[in-house]
C-alpha positions, -999 to +999 in steps of 0.1 A: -180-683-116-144-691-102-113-687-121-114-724-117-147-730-133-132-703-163-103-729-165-119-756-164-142-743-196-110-728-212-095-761-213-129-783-227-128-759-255-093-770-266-094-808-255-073-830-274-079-835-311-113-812-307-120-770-320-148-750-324-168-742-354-176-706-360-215-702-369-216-664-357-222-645-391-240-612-384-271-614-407-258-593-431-228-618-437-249-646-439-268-632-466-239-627-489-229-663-483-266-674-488-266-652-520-233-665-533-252-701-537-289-689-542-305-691-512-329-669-498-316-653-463-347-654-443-348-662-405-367-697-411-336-703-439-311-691-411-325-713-385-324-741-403-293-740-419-277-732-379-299-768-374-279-785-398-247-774-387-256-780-346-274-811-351-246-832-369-243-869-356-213-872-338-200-838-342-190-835-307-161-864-316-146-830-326-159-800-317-159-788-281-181-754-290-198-733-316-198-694-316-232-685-320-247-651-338-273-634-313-304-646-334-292-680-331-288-682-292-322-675-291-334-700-317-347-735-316-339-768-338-377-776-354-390-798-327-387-769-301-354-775-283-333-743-280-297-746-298-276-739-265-297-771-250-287-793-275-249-784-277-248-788-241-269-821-241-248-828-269-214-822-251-206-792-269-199-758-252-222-726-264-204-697-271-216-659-279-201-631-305-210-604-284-189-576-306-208-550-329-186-546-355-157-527-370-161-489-374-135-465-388-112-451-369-112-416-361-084-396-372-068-428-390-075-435-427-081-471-435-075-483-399-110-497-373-113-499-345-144-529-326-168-512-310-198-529-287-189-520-249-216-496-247-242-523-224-218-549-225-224-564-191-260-566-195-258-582-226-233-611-216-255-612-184-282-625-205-263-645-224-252-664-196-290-671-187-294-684-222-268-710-219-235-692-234-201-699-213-172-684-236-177-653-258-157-638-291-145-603-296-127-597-334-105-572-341-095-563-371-058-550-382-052-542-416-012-537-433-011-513-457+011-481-467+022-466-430-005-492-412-012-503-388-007-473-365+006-479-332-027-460-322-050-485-338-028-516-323-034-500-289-071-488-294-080-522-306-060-540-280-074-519-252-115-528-261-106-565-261-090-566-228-120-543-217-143-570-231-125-600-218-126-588-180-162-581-181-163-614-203-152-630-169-169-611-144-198-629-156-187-657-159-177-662-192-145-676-205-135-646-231-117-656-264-098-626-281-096-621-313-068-596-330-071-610-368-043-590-383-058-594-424-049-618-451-055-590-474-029-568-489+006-571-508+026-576-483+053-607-474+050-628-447+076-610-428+058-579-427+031-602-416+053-613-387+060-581-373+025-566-371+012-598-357+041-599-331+036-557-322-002-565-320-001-598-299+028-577-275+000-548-270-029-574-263-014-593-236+004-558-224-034-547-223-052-577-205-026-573-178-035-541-175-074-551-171-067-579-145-081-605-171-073-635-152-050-657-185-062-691-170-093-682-182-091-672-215-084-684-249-070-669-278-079-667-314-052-662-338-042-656-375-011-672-389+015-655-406+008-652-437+019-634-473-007-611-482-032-620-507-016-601-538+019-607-526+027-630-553+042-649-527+041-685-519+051-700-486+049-731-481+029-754-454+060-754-434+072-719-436+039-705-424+039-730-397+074-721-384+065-688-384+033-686-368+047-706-342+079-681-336+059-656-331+034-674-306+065-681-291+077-649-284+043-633-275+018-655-258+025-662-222+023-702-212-003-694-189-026-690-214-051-722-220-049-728-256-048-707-291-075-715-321-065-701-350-088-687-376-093-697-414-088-661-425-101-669-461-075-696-464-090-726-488-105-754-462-066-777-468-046-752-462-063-740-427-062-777-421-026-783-437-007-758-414-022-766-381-013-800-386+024-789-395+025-766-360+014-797-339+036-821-359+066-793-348+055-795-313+053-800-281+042-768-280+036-746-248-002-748-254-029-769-273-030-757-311-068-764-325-088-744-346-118-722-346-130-723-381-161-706-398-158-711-439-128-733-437-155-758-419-189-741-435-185-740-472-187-774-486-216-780-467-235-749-477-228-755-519-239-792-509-270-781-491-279-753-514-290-773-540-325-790-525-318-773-488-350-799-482-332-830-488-295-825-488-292-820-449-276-857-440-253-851-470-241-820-459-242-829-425-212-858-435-196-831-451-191-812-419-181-840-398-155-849-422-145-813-423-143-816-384-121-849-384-097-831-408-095-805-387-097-827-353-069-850-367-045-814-373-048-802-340-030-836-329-005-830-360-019-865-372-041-852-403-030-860-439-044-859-472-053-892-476-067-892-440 
């Protein structure tokens, strides 16, 4: 594929006023949502619930792609037609986690490091034959007492640039993914400066591989306070920041940023990208690549009689979408 066929996907997946939803829980992470709301996690369970999500009338009005979990690029909806067929006929863009996880890293208490490069172009090889034209890599970056190490910045920075080149060797529009975590006691300043250090090493890195920017698409975290900061910024304070440091960082080139939910409550994921596109222009479309912040109203809703509940949980998506679709053209609000 061309670097104008990479753009060209780039820039569907962030079309005005449209995101992606995130459906790519590993099995085990499925199985602790299904658990949280008594469901049982088999594969039929999985399949369907994936159905549900995919099959939503109208849900291309806002979504442009899904990230898909390996099982579920393989899967069908129940009348036989595989999930990457309908997206497409459905004008909605397959995409592929193709990562295998966080492990720890070596030598570096409480830090990770992504691994998954081992067979890597085989794997996105295939994936391309089953209909996938973006893929996601996550990192993960935790703050804590003297982390994150310039070491683990670099380590993780380095696989995701590896990733994205091979990503578009094959075609394959890569989306990075350096989440620096929610999780901690830290202030949103602290926030600030390991997001900038981190987004500095990534690009730094993908130069470095020859990953061609056009064609790639970055998924972000806002700056945030940590979790058990006992701090409490508001919309637009997290807004301005996340956007000064996206400023400073991410080259113009670059297609378009979705941000991530990060365990934020579904209005405030929706509440701050609408404040960063109400602040714009902005060098690049702002939209939104969310999993729970778009999943978990549906999945309470459909839990209870997961026979009958599908159109009612199916509205609840789409309206989770239009939120969500409104915010990334800053025209979203409460009352909306």
């Amino acid at each position: 594929m061309s670097i104008e066929q990479l753009a060209e996907t780039a820039l569907a997946m962030v079309a005005p006023g449209k995101g992606i939803i995130a459906i790519d829980e590993s099995n085990a992470t499925i199985k602790k949502r299904f658990d949280g709301v008594g469901i049982e996690c088999t594969e039929e369970n999985r399949r369907a619930y994936r159905e549900l999500l995919l099959a939503t009338p109208k849900l291309s009005d806002y979504i442009s792609g899904a990230i898909l979990f390996d099982e579920t690029i393989r899967q069908s909806t129940r009348d036989g037609v595989p999930f990457a067929k309908l997206m497409a006929d459905n004008g909605m863009i397959p995409g592929i986690k193709v990562d295998k996880g966080t492990h720890a890293l070596a030598g570096f208490p409480g830090e990770v490091v992504t691994e998954g490069l081992d067979g890597l172009r085989a794997r996105l090889e295939e994936y391309y034959k089953l209909g996938a034209r973006f893929a996601k890599w996550r990192a993960v970056i935790n703050i804590g007492d003297d982390i994150p190490s310039g070491t683990c910045i670099d380590a993780n920075a380095h696989a995701l640039a590896r990733y994205a080149a091979l990503c578009q060797e094959q075609g394959l529009v890569p989306m990075v993914e350096p989440e620096v975590i929610m999780d901690g006691n830290h202030d949103i300043d602290t926030c600030y400066e390991v997001t900038e250090v981190t987004l500095r090493s990534l690009f730094a890195s993908l130069y470095e591989q020859n990953v061609m920017l056009e064609g790639t698409i970055l998924k972000a975290s806002m700056v945030l306070p940590g979790t058990t900061s006992g701090d409490d910024a508001s919309v637009e304070e997290v807004a301005a920041a996340t956007l000064q440091c996206l400023k400073s960082t991410v080259p113009a080139t670059l297609p378009g940023i979705v941000f991530l939910s990060g365990g934020q409550s579904d209005e405030a994921a929706t509440a701050h990208l609408d404040a960063m596109n109400r602040m714009g222009p902005n060098p690049w479309p702002l939209s939104f690549s969310y999993g729970r912040a778009m999943q978990s109203a549906a999945l309470k809703l459909w839990s209870q009689d997961i026979a009958r509940n599908v159109a009612e949980a199916q509205a609840t998506v789409y309206e989770r979408a239009r939120a969500n679709g409104l915010a990334a053209l800053g025209e979203w609000s409460k009352a909306a």
